[in-house]
MILOKE-777038 format. One record per residue (C-alpha): residue in three letters; y, z, x. Coordinates in steps of 0.5 Angstrom, whole numbers, plus 500, padded with zeros to 3 digits. Layout:
% residues N
ALAYZX;...
END
This chain:
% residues 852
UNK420468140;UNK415464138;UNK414456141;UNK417451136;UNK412446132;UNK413439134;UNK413433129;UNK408427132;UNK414423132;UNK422425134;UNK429421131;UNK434421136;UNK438427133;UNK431432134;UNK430430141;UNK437432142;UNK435439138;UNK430440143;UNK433437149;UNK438443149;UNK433448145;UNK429449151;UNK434452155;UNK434457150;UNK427459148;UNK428466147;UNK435465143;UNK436462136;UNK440456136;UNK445454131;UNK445447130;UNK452444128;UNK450438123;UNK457436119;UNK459443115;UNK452446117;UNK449451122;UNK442447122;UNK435451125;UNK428447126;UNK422451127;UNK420457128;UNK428459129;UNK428456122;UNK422461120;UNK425467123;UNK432466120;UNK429465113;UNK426471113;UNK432475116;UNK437472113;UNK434471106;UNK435464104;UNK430458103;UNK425455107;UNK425448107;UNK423442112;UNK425435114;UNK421429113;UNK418434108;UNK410432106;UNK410426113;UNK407427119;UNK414429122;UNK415434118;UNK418441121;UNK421447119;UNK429447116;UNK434452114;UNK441453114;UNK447455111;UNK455453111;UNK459453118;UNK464458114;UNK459463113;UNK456463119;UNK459470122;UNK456474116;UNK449471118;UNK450471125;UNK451478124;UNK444479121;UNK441476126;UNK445480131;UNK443486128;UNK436484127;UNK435484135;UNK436476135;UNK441473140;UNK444467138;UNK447460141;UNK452456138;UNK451449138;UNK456446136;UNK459438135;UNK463436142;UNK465428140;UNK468425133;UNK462424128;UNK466418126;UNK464414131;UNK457410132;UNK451413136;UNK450419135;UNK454425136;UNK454429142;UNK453436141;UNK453443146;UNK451450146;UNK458453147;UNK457461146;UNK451465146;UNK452472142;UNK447478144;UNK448485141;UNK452486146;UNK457481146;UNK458481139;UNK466481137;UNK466481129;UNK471482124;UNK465485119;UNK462490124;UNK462498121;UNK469502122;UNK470503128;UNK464502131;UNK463502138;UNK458496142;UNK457497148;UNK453493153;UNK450496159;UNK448494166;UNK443497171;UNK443495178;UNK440497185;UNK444498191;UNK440500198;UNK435507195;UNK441508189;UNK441506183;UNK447504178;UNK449503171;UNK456501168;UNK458499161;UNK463494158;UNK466494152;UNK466487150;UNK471488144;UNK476491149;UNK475489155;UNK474495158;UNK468496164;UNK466503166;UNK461506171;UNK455511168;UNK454517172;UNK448519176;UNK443515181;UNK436516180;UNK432513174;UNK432519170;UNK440520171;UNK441512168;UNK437513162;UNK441521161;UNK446516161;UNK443511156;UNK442516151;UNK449518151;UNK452512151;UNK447507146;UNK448501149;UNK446494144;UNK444490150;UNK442493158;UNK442488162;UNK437489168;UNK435484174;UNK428481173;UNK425484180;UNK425491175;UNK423490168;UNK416492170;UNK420499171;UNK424499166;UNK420497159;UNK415502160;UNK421508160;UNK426503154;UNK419503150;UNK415510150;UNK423513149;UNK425510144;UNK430507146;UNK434501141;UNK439496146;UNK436490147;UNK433489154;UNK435483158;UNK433480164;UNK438476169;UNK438473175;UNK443476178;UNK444481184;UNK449484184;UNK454491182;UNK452493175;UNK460492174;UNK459485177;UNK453483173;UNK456485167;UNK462480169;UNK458475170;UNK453476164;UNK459476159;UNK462469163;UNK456465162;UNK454467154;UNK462466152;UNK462461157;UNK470464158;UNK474467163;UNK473474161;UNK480475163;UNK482480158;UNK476485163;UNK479491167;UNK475496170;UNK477503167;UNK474510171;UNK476517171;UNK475521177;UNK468525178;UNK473530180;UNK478531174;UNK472530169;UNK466535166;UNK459532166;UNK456533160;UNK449531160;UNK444528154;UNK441534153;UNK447537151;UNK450531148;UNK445531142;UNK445539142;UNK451541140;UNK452533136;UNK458532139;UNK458524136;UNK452524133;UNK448528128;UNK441530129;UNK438528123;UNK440520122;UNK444519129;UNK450516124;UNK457519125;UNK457524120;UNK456532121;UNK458531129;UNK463534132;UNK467527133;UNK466527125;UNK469533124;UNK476533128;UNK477525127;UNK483524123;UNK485517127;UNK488511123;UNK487505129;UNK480503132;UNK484504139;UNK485511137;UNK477512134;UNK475510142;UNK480514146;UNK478521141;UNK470518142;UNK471517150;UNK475525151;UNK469528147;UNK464525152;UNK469526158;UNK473533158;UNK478534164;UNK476539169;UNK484539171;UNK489545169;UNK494539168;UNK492535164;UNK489539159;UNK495542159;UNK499536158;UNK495534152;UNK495541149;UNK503540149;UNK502533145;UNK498537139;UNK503543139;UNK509539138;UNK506535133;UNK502540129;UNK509544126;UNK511536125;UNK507535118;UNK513530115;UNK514527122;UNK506527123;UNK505524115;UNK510518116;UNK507516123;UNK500516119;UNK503512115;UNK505507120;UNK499507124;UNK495504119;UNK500498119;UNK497497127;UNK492493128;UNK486493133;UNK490489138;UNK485489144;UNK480486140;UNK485481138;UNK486480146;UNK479479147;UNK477475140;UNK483470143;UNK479470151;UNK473469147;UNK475462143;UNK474466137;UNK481468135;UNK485465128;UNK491465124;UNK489471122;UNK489475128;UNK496472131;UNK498475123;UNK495482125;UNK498482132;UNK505480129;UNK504486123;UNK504491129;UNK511488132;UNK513489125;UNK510497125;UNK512498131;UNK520500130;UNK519504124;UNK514509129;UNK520509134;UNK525511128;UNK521517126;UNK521519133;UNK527518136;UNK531524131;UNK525529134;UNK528533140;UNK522535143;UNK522532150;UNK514532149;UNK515528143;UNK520524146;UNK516523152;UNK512518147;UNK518513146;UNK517508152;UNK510507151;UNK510504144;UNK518501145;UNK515493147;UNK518490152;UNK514483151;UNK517476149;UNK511475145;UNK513479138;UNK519473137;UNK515468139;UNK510469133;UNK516471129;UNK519465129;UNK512461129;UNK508464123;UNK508464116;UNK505471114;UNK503469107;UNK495467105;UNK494466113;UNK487461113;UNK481463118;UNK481456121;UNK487454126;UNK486446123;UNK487450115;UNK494451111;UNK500451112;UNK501457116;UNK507454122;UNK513456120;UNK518450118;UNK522449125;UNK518451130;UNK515445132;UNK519438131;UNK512434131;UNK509438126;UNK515438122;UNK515430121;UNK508430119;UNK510435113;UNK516430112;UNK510425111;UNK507429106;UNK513430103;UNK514423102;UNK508422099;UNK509425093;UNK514422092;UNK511415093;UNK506417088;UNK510418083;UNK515412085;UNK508409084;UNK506412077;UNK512409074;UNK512402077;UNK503403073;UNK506404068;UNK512399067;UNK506395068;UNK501396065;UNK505399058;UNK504405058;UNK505412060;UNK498415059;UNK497414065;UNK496418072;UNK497418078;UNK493423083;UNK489425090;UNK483430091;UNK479430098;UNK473428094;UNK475421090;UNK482420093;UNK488416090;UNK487414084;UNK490411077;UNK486414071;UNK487412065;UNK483415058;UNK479411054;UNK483412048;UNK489408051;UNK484403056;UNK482401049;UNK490398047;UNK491395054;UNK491388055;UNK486386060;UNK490382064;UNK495388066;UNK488392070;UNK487386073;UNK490388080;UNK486394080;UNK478396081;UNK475401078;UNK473407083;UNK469412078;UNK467413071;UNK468419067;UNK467421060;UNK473421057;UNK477416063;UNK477411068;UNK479411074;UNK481405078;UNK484404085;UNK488399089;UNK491395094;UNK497399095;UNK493406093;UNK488404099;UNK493403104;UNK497410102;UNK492414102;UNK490412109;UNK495413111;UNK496420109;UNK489422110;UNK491420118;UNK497424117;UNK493430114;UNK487430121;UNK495429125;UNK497436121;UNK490439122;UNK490437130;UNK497439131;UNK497446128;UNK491447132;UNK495445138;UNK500451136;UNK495454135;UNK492455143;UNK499454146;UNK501462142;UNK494463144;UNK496462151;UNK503465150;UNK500471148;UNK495472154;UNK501472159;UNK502479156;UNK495481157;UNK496486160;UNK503489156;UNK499488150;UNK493493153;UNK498497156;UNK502497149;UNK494499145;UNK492505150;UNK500509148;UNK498508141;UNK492510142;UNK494516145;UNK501517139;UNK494516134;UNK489521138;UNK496526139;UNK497526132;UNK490526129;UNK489532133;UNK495536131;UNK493534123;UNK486538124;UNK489543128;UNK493545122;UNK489543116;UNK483548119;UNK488553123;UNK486551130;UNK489555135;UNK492553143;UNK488556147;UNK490560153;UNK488558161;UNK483564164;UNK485565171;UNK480569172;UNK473566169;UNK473570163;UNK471567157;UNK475571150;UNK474568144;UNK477573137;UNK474570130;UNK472564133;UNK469559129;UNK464553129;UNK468547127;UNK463544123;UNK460549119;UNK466552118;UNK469545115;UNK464545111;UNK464552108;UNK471555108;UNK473562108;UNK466564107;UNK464562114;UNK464569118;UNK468569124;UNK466571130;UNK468575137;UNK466573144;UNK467576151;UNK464572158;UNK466574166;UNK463575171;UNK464583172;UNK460587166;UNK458581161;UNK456574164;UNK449575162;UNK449577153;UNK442577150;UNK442576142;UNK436577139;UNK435578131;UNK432574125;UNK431566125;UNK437565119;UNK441570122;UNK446566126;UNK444566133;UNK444559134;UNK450558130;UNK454562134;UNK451560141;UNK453552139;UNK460555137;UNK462558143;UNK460551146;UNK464547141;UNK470551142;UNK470550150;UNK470542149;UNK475542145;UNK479546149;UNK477541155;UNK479536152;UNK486538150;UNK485540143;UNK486547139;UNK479550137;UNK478555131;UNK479561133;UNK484567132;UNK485567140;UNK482564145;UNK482564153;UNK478560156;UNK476558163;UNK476551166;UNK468551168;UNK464545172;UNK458544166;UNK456546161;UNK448546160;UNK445548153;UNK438548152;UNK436548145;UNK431545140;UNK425540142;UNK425535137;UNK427529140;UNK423530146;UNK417530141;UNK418524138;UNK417522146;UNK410525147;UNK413531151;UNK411538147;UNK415544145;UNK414548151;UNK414542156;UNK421540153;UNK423548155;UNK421549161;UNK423541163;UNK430543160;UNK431549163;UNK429547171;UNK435542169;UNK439548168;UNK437553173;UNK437546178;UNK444545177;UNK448550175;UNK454554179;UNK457561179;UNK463556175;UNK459554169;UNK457555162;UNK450555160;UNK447556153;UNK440558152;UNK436559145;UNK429561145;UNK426560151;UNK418561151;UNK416559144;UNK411553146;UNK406558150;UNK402565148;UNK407571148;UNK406574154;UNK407566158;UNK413566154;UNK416573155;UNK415573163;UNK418567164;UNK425568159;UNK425576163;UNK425572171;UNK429567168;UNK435573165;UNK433576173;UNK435569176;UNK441567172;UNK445575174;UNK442575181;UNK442568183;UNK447563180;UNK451568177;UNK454563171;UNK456565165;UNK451566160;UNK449566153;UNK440567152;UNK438567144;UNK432570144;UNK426572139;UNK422577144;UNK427585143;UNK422586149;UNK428583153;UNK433588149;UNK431594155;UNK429589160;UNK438586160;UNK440594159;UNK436595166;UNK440589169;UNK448588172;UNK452585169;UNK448585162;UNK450585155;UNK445586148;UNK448583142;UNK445582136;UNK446578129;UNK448584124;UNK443585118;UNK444589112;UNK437592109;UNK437596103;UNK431597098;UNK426593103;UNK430587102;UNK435584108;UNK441581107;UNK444576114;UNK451578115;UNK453573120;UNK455578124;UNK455579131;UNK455586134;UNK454590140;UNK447592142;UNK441589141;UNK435589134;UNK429592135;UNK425588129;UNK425580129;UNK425582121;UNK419575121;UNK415577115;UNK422578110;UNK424571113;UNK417568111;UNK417571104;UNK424568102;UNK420561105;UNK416562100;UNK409564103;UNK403567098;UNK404574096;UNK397576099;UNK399573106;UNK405577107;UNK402583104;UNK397582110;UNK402581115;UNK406586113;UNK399591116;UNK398588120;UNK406589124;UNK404596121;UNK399596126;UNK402593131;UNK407598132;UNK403604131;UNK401602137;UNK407599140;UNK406596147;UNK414595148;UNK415601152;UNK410599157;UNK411596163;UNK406591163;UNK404589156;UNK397591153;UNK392586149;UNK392586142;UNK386591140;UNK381588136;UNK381591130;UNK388588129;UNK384581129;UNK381581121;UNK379576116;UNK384574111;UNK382575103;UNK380570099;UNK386569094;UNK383568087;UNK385563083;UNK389568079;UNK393571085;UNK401570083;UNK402566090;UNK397561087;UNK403558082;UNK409556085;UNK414563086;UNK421562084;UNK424561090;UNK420554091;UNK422552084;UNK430552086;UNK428549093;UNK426544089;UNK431543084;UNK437543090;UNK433539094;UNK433534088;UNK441535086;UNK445529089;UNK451533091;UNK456526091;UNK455524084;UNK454532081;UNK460534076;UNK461541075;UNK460541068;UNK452539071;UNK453544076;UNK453550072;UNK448546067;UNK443546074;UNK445554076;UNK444555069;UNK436552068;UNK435556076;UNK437563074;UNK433563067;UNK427560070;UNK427565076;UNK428571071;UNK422569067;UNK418569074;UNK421575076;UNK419578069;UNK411575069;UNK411579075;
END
């Protein structure tokens, strides 16, 4: 951050503003002047720039002049939250001393906000920040997370640098704490991997879990007590690397990194945020214990022939409110009215959710009944205290308590009940007085209490009858006048007012207090429906797509009939073509794929995948019938995209990947393979995907999916045990090809590359001189031989020139519609302009086809 221009000569409060700005260089310090957070400087600078909003300075035009910006104290959330998305953090000085006494006010930073600690009202929908922590005990390292929102603090996996930023990738932290002594590891790999969390420096040596403690107690300057340590046991989870993680977009796409078209989007029918973090949590986390899938699986049988039952708890649901993040809002002092108003809408809700389940006679469903049944004093407590309707942000603000509940609060509203009717005692004693009715006694927090009299009639009264008032303010039309008695009584009710404010307020932090006694019901009360919600969302996908309860394999045998990919299939229907597949260890534990790019072979490779998480982590999948074994990893190695963007090329990614794989794996686990050997020359990249079909069957003998484009493979797998060919079905008819998504035994002796780039939409000429040259090619086929001959040189011959005139030199008809759809926003089309567009598509394509 850049440092701050002083002004030659600084007034006391400035002096203040950089007495406690230097503990906070690398924060912006929002400094309370009244009912604005003031910034000096180049946090003034910066914050303009961010926030969009003026730029001036204080002393403007002397020599004490500095930079100034600023914006009201009830508006600062929104604006702390750009600063916080901008990859600012924030330290909140706030006024600790009255301002109404002399000298100037005394002012501390009373919380720092970071990416990572942030607890916003106006965050995304169910966003979920995390802060991370990386620590080094002896040689091993360590990393954990905090959700800051929920409390919740949980180990990462792995000891070694590269497992911790597997770990990074997967989680996306905000912030990473990290201890100064390793910065100089840490920055270089954060920065050359694209990684976006913030990273901090800390002083502490400590656990990762301690650190992250710490940390948040400092910024917050809290007790954190709403923290808890949550961990699942190595034992009875799967692991799931980054790789795969991002291969298979389990809770992101690869195309923007946003939620949509993952799978976690696609099975996600949650109503509550708690519901949104457990289903994101089991994704990343499936179960390696037979029993505890099972236990979930019988959730979602239950609930998914209950559509009414599942309808009205959907109903219900929306009524619960996030209540860990409430918890933590109250431990962070950033709590209102609003938050005990939500809490109490959940105590309310609560007894409708019991209702609709206590008439099922399922022993499942009823089983879910004593976690969501309240045992806790709190929901009276807040019954009794809280005025529901138009509830304020501020504690001090409204009159949000309840009659009754507190003595004290209520005399003081006696007072103002008082009030009104002095005022109006008062009026009418003015206007006996001074001899007129048109006359109006009122109070405003600007003026205060005044008698106003328009000019019209003031002009009719005799002066000596005003004599006793003083003229307050002058208007267009009126006059207004205070007096002695005036005077006194709006003293008096303006003290009683700040009585009011000071006493709610008091409320206020004792329901807080009372709330924080039952901490712990309350998150174990949040974790239930979380459960109900999650149970309940699964069961809604698993009937609205026709998913199907999954059997346990006690033998190892992967079986899957008509299965489906859950994503596509979503999207596309009935026209998703369904497929089998069959894994063991006897006769099928290796099947090669091979076929045309576009033909589906990494669809179905994915798709296998999909459906073994989902039954890992308790879901039904998209199949007729499956029976699937409980594995130890799933390993996936495809595409190289992401590892491009960190300077690491095609074929490195691959083998980079692929050691991973063949490091790692067991007889126990699954491993998906898709075109292993692209980066490199054919003969390269065909050895090495034969050794590596050779060390799968006779070395770790797992489970094995390998799609490949070399049907070189097709009589390598015939000769090895335990192998199996497949291909992706293709209908060819008329030198045209039509992919039939199909997967079927045996394998598919052509790669069908120049039909694939005839429908990319290559030049004519190019393809005519690609399809002499395979001619050749086969002629001369090297596929029988055992050690692969060189290409003969008179394959290798100069391409004709095109001429200006050649048909490939004006776009083909294939080109014009890519465009056309490329150009179609789908979200605002209509049907009637659809048909308009497929219309203009098929004219345009006939006449091309007619000019040809």
């Amino acid at each position: 951050m850049a440092e701050n221009k002083l002004p030659k000569k600084l007034t006391p409060m400035l002096r203040q503003y950089m007495a406690i700005k230097a503990n906070y260089q690398d924060t912006i310090l929002l400094f309370r002047l009244g009912d604005f957070y003031e910034m000096f400087g180049s946090d003034a600078e910066i914050s303009s720039q961010v926030l969009h909003i003026a730029l001036t300075a204080r002393h403007k035009g002397s020599e004490n002049e500095i930079a100034m910006c600023g914006f009201p104290h009830f508006s600062a959330e929104q604006y702390i939250k750009k600063l916080i998305k901008a990859g600012h953090k924030v330290a909140i000085c706030d006024q600790t001393s009255d301002p109404s006494l002399p000298g100037i006010v005394e002012r501390q930073v009373t919380r720092v906000i970071t990416p990572g600690t942030i607890v916003s009202d106006t965050e995304e929908e169910h966003k979920i920040r995390l802060l991370a922590a990386i620590s080094k005990n002896n040689n091993a390292w360590e990393i954990a997370f905090c959700n800051v929102s929920t409390g919740e603090i949980f180990p990462g996996g792995g000891t070694t640098i590269p497992d911790l930023i597997d770990q990074i990738r997967i989680r996306d932290p905000q912030e990473i704490l990290i201890h100064h002594d390793h910065h100089g590891i840490f920055v270089p790999i954060i920065e050359q991997g694209h990684i976006r969390g913030l990273l901090t420096n800390v002083t502490t040596k400590a656990a990762a879990q301690d650190m992250i403690g710490t940390y948040i107690r400092s910024t917050q300057q809290s007790t954190a007590e709403h923290l808890y340590h949550s961990a699942v046991e190595e034992s009875k989870k799967i692991t799931i690397d980054e790789i795969t993680v991002r291969n298979l977009e389990l809770v992101r796409n690869n195309h923007d990194g946003k939620v949509y078209g993952s799978l976690l989007d696609t099975i996600n029918a949650t109503i509550t945020a708690h519901g949104y973090r457990l289903l994101h949590s089991m994704l990343l986390h499936p179960l390696a214990e037979r029993e505890a899938i099972q236990s979930r699986l019988n959730f979602v049988e239950a609930l998914k022939e209950k559509g009414q039952l599942r309808r009205t708890l959907q109903a219900n649901l929306k009524c619960i409110s996030d209540i860990e993040k409430i918890i933590a809002k109250i431990v962070l002092r950033s709590a209102s009215p609003r938050d005990l108003g939500a809490l109490l809408q959940t105590f309310h809700t609560l007894p409708q959710l019991l209702e609709a389940l206590k008439p099922e006679k399922s022993a499942v469903i009823q089983s879910l009944i004593p976690g969501i049944a309240y045992q806790g004093a709190v929901s009276q407590l807040l019954e009794n205290a809280i005025e529901m309707e138009n509830l304020p942000q501020s504690a001090e603000e409204g009159n949000w308590i309840k009659g009754g509940f507190d003595k004290e609060l209520d005399a003081i509203k006696n007072t103002f009940s008082q009030a009104q009717d002095w005022l109006k005692n008062y009026e009418d004693e003015e206007k006996k007085k001074i001899g007129t009715d048109q006359i109006k006694v009122r109070f405003n927090n600007i003026t205060g209490c005044f008698l106003e009299i328009s000019k019209a009639n003031l002009k009719n009264i005799p002066v000596e009858r005003t004599l006793h008032l003083t003229r307050k303010q002058t208007l267009v039309n009126a006059e207004r006048f205070a007096s002695s008695a005036l005077y006194e009584f709006e003293a008096e009710y303006v003290a009683s007012e700040e009585k009011s404010r000071k006493r709610q307020a008091v409320i206020f932090q004792s329901l807080c207090a009372d709330i924080l006694k039952e901490k712990d019901l309350l998150q174990i009360l949040a974790k239930k429906l979380a459960e109900l919600d999650v149970w309940v969302s699964l069961a809604h996908i698993a009937d609205l797509q026709h998913y199907v309860r999954p059997e346990f394999s006690s033998d190892g045998k992967l079986e899957i009939e008509a299965g489906r990919h859950p994503i596509i299939a979503k999207k596309l229907g009935n026209s998703f073509v369904p497929n089998d597949t069959k894994l063991n260890h006897e006769d099928e534990q290796l099947v090669l794929i091979t076929g045309p790019n576009m033909g589906g072979k990494s669809t179905y490779l994915r798709q296998v995948a999909l459906i073994e998480i989902l039954f890992l982590m308790g879901s039904f999948v998209p199949a007729k019938r499956a029976s699937l074994p409980i594995i130890d990893r799933l390993f996936t190695r495809i595409g190289a995209q992401d590892h491009l963007l960190r300077g690491m090329s095609t074929f490195m990614v691959e083998m980079t990947e692929t050691a991973n794989i063949l490091n790692h794996a067991t007889k126990d686990s699954l491993i998906i393979l898709d075109e292993i050997g692209r980066g490199t020359s054919t003969y390269d990249g065909l050895s090495i995907a034969w050794a590596i079909c050779e060390y799968l069957i006779h070395h770790i003998q797992a489970k094995t999916l390998f799609a490949s484009h070399y049907h070189e493979l097709i009589n390598v797998v015939e000769s090895l045990p335990k192998a199996e060919n497949a291909s992706v079905a293709i209908a060819e008819y008329n030198k045209q090809i039509t992919f039939l998504y199909k997967v079927i035994p045996g394998g598919i002796g052509k790669s069908y590359g120049v039909e694939v780039a005839k429908r990319a939409g290559l030049p004519l000429d190019v393809l005519d001189h690609a399809q002499n040259i395979l001619a050749s090619l086969e002629k001369d086929s090297f596929h029988s031989s055992s050690s692969p001959a060189p290409i003969p040189a008179q394959l290798i011959v100069p391409p004709t020139p095109l001429s200006p005139s050649s048909p490939s030199s004006s776009p083909s008809p294939s080109s014009f519609v890519l465009d056309q759809l490329l150009d179609i926003n789908i979200d605002s089309l209509t049907p009637l302009d659809a048909l308009m567009k497929l219309k203009d598509m098929q004219e345009k394509i006939k006449t091309e086809k007619d000019n040809l």
